[in-house]
C-alpha positions as CSV (number, residue, x, y, z in Angstrom):
1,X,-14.8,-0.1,17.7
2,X,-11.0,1.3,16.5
3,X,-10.4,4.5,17.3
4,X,-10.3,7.1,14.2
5,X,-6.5,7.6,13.5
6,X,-7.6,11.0,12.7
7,X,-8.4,11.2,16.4
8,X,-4.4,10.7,17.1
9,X,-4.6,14.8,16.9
10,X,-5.6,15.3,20.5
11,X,-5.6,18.3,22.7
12,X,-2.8,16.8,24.6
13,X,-0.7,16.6,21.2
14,X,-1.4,20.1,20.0
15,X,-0.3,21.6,22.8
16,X,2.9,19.4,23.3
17,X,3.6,20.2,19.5
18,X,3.5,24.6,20.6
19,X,5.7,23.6,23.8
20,X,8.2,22.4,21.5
21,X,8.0,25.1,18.9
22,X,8.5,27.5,21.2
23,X,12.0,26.1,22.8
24,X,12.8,27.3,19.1
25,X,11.0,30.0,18.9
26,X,10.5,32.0,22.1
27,X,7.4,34.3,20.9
28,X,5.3,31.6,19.4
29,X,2.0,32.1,20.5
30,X,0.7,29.2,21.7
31,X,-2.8,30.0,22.8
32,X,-3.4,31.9,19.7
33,X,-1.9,28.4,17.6
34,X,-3.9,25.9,19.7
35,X,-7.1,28.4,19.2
36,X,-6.8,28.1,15.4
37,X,-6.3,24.3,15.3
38,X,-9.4,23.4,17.2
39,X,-11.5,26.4,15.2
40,X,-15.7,25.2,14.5
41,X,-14.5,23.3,11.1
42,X,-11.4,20.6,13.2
43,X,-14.6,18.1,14.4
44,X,-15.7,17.5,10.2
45,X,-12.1,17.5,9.0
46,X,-10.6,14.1,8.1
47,X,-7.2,12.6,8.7
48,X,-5.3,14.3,6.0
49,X,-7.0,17.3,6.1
50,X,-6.2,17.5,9.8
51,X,-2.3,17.0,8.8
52,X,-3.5,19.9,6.2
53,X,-4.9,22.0,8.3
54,X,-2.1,22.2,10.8
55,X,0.2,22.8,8.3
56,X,-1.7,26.0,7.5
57,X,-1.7,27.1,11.2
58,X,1.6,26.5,11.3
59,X,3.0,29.1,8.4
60,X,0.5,31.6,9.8
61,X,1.8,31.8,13.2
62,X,5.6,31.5,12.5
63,X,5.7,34.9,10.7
64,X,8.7,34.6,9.2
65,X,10.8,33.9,5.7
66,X,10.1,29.9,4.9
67,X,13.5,28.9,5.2
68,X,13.4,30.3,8.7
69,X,10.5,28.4,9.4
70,X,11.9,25.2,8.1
71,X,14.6,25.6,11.0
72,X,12.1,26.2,13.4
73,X,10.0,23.2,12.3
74,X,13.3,20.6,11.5
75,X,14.3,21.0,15.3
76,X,10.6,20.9,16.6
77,X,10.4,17.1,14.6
78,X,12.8,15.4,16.3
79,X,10.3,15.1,18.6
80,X,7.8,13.3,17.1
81,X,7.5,10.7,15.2
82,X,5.0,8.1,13.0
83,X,2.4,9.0,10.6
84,X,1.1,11.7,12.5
85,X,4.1,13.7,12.2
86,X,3.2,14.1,8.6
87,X,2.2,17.1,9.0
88,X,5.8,18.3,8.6
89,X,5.8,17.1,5.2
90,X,2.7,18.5,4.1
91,X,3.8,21.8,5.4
92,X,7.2,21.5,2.9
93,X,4.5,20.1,0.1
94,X,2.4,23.2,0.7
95,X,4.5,26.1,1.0
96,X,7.6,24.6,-0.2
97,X,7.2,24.4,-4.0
98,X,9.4,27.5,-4.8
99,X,12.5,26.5,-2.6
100,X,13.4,23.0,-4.0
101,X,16.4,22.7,-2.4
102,X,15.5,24.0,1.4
103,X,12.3,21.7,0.5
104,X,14.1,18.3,-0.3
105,X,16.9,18.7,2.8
106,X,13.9,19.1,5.2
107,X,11.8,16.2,3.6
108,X,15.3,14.2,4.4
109,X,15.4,15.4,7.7
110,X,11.6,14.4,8.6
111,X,11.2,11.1,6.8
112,X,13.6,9.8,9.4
113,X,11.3,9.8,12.0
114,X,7.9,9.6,9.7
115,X,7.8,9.4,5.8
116,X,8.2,12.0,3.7
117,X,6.7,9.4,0.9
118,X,3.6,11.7,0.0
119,X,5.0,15.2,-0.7
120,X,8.0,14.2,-2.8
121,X,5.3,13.8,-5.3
122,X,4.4,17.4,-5.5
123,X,8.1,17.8,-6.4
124,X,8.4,14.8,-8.4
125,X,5.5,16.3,-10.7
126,X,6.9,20.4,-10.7
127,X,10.7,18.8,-11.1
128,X,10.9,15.8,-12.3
129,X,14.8,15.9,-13.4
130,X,16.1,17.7,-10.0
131,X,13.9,15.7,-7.9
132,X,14.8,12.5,-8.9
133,X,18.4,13.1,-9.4
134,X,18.3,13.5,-5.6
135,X,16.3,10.2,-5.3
136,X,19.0,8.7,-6.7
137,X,21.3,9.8,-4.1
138,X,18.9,8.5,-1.2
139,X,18.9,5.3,-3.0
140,X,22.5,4.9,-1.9
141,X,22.3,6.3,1.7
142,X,23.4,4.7,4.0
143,X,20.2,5.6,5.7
144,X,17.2,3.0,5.5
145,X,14.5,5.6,6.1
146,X,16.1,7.9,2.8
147,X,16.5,4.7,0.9
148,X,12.8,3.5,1.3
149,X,11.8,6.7,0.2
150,X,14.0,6.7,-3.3
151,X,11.4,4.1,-3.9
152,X,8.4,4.2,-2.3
153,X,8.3,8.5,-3.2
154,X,8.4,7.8,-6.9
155,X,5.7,4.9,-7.0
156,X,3.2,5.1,-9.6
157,X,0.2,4.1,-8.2
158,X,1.1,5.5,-4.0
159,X,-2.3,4.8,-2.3
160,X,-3.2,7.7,-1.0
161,X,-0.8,9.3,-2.8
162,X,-1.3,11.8,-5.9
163,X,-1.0,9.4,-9.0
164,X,2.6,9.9,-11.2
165,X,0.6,9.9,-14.5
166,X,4.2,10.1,-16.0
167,X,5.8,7.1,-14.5
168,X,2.6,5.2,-15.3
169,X,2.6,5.4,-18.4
170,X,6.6,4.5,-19.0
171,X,8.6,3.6,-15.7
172,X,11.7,3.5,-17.3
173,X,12.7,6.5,-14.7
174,X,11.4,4.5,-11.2
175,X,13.4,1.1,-12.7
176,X,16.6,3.2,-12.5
177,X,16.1,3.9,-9.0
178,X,14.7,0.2,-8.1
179,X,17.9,-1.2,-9.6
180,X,20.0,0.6,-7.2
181,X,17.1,-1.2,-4.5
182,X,17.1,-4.4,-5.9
183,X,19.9,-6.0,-3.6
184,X,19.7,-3.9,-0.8
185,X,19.5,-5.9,3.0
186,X,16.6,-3.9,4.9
187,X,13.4,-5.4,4.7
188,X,11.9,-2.1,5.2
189,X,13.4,-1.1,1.8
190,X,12.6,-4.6,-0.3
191,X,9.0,-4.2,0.9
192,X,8.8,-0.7,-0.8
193,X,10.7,-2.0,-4.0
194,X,8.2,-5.1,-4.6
195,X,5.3,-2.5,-4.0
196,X,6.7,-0.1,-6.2
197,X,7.4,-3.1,-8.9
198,X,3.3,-4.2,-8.2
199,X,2.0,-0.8,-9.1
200,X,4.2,-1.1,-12.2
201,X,2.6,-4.0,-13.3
202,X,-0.9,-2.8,-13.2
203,X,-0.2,-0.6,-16.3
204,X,2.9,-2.1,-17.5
205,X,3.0,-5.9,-16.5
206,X,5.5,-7.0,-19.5
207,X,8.2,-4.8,-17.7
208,X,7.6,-6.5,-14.9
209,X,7.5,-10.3,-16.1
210,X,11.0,-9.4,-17.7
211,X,12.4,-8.2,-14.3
212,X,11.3,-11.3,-12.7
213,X,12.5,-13.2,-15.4
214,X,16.1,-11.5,-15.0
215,X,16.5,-11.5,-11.6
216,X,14.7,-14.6,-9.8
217,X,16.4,-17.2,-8.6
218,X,19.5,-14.6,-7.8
219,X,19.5,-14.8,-3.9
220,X,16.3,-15.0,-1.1
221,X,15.8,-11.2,-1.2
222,X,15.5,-10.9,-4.5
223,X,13.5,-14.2,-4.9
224,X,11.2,-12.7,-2.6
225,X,10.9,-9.1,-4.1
226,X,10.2,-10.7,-6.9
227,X,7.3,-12.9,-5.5
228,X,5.7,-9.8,-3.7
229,X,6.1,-7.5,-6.7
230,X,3.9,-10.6,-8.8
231,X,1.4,-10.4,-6.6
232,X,-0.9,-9.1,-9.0
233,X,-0.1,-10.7,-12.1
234,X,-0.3,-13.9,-10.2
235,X,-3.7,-12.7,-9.1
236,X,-4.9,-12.4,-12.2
237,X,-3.4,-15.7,-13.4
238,X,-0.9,-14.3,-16.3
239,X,0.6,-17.5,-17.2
240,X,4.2,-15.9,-18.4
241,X,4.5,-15.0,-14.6
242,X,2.9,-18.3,-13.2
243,X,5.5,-20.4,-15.3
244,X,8.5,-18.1,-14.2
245,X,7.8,-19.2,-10.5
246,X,7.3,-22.9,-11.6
247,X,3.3,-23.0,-11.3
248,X,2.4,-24.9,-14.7
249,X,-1.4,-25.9,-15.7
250,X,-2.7,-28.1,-13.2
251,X,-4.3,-31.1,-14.7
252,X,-3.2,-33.6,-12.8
253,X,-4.9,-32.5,-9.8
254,X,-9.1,-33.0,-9.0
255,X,-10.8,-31.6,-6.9
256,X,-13.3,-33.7,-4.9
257,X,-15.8,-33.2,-1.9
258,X,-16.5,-29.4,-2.7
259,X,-18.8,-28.6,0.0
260,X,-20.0,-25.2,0.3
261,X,-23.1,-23.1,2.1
262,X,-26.2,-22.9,-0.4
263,X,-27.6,-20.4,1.6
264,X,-25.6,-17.5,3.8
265,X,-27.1,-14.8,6.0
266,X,-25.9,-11.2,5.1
267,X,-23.4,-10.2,7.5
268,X,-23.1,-13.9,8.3
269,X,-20.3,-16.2,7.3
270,X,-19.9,-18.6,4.3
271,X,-18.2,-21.6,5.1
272,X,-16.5,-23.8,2.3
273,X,-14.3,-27.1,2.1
274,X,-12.8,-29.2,-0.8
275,X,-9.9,-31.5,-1.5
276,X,-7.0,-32.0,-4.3
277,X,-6.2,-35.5,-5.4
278,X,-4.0,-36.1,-7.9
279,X,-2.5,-39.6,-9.0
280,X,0.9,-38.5,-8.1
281,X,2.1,-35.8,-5.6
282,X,0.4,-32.2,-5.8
283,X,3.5,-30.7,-6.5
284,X,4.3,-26.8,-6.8
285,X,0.6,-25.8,-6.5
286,X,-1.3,-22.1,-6.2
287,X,-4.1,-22.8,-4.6
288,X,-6.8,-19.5,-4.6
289,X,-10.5,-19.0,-4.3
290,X,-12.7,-16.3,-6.0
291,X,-15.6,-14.4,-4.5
292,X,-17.9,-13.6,-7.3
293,X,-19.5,-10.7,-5.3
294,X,-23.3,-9.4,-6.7
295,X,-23.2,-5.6,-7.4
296,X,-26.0,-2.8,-6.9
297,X,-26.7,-3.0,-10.6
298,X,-26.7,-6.6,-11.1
299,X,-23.3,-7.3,-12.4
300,X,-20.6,-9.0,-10.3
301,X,-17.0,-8.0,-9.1
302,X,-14.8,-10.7,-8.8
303,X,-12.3,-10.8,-5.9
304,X,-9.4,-13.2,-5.5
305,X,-8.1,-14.8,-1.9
306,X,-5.1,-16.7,-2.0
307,X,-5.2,-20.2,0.2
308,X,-1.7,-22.0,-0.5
309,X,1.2,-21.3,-2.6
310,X,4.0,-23.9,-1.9
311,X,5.4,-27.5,-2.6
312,X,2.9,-30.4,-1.8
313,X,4.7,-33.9,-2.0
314,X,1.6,-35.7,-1.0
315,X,-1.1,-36.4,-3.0
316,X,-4.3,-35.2,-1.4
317,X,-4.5,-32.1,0.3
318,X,-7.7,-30.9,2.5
319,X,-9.0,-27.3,3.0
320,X,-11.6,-25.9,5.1
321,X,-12.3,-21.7,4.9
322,X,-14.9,-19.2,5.6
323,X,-15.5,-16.2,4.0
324,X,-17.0,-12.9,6.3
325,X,-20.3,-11.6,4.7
326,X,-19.8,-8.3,6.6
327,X,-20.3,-5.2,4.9
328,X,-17.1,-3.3,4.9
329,X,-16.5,0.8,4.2
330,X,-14.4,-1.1,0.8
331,X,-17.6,-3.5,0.1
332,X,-21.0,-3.5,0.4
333,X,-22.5,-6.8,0.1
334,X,-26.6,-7.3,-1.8
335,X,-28.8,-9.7,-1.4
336,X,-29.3,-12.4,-4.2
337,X,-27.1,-15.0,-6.2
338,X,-23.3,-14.8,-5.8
339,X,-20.7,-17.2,-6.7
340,X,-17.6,-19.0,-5.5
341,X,-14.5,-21.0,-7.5
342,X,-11.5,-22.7,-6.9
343,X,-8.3,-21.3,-8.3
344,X,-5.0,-24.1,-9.4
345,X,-2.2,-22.5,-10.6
346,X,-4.3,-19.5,-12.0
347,X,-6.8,-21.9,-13.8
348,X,-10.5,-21.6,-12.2
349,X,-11.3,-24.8,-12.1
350,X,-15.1,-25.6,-10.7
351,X,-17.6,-22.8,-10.2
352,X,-20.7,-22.9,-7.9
353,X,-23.4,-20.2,-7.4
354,X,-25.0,-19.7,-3.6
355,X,-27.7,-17.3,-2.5
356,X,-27.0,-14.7,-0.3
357,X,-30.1,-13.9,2.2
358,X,-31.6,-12.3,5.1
359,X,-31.8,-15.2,6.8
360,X,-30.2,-18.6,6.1
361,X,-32.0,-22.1,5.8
């Protein structure tokens, strides 16, 4: 079994962490900070309440003016790095929220090393003007790390993040910092851009079909922003956003031999194949499958996997999958009649029910 990542937090790190402070500090108490970290309530805290909680220790035992701190805690960073770092960050998001300027210069400082992607929110949301006006400015750093965060700080839907009810509901704000993204060269940065662009569609997907629609076809990077930030329209089969990337109704193509498991054990695996056949070659073809999954209460969630999305120039194509029956801490799976369909070009064309059972025939 994975270790917890909330188990990163080990004795080991703690008191590395207080040798640190105190090269900056001479009088921290260390045995006193490490004490009140590992107190009776550390054991039942959970990742982000860890990085909460040693935020907390950390203001009460650098007794001194928050700006002061921040100096203490900027040099103490450099040493540490990743998504455990965070804690930083959360002590800015925390303690920060009356000294917006000393706040955003340290959140630049330690999102070098970690991402300072989930605090900016808390100054995003108390000022929205001041804080993005400085977004702006990281969008045009010459720093990756401070251009990645322009974007991925002012995301609407940040998983999780604390939701920007604002920018859900009109993004206009977030597009001015994604233009300045659009183009730039780091991966790092175009992954955040098409992410940021994704949760836009989920509340907003016309603004996103128009930015595809504007700026496809422009060069690779932006081709594949573009693709990435569709992911979910394409998903669902919008058709405006399925014809922009070339994928138009399918009915040239069968499908033939659909061979499937009547019959799967729970936490077994169900095992699938089928083929396309079309008179002439496949063509630019989406190829998906849906998992209509049974629910506690008798309805069903459906759940989309992607197979193929390219150019086929032949004219039959064969694919074999399996799908895990495992429950999962996102799914539970219950026993009883479930079905599967096969997804061209965001069109579900055949549909099959199987039974889902403690033991399979």
């Amino acid at each position: 079994m994975a270790e917890l990542l909330k188990n990163v937090y080990t004795n080991e790190y703690i008191q590395n962490l207080a040798k640190e402070i105190e090269v900056f500090y001479k009088d921290f108490d260390k045995q006193a900070f490490e004490t009140s970290i590992f107190n009776q309530t550390w054991k039942n805290l959970e990742l982000k309440e860890r990085m909460r909680h040693i935020a907390i220790s950390l203001n009460k035992h650098l007794p001194f003016s928050y700006e002061k701190k921040l100096e203490v805690l900027k040099q103490t960073s450099r040493s540490f790095t990743g998504f455990e770092a965070m804690f930083f960050q959360d002590f800015v998001e925390v303690f920060g929220l009356e000294d917006l300027e000393n706040s955003l210069m340290a959140l630049e400082i330690f999102t070098i090393d970690s991402s300072s992607e989930f605090a900016i929110r808390a100054f995003i949301l108390k000022y929205e003007e001041e804080t993005l006006k400085q977004m702006r400015l990281w969008a045009k750093s010459e720093n990756e790390h401070l251009r990645r965060l322009s974007s991925e700080g002012c995301r609407p839907r940040l998983p999780w993040g604390v939701s920007l009810p604002r920018f859900k509901n009109n993004p206009s704000k977030v597009l001015e910092i994604i233009e300045l993204l659009k183009n730039d060269e780091s991966k790092y940065v175009q992954k955040s851009v098409a992410n940021n662009l994704n949760d836009i569609s989920k509340d907003n997907p016309n603004i996103v079909i128009e930015f595809v629609s504007k700026n496809l076809g422009k060069n690779k990077n932006l081709d594949w922003i573009c693709k990435h930030a569709s992911r979910t329209l394409l998903k669902k089969g919008d058709s405006k956003i399925l014809k922009l990337f070339g994928y138009e109704v399918a009915s040239h193509i069968n499908i033939i031999d659909f061979n499937y498991d009547s019959c799967v054990k729970k936490e077994g695996i169900f095992n699938f194949s089928f083929n396309l056949e079309s008179t002439d070659k496949l063509g630019n073809i989406r190829v998906e499958y849906a998992i209509y999954y049974k629910k506690a209460n008798g309805n069903y969630s459906k759940k989309v996997f992607m197979i193929s999305q390219n150019e086929q120039k032949t004219k039959t194509k064969s694919f074999v999958k399996k799908q895990s029956f495992k429950d999962l801490t996102t799914r539970k799976h219950y026993l009883g009649e479930h079905f599967i369909s096969i997804i061209l070009n965001g069109e579900e064309k055949i549909k099959r029910s199987f039974i889902l059972n403690d033991t399979s025939n």
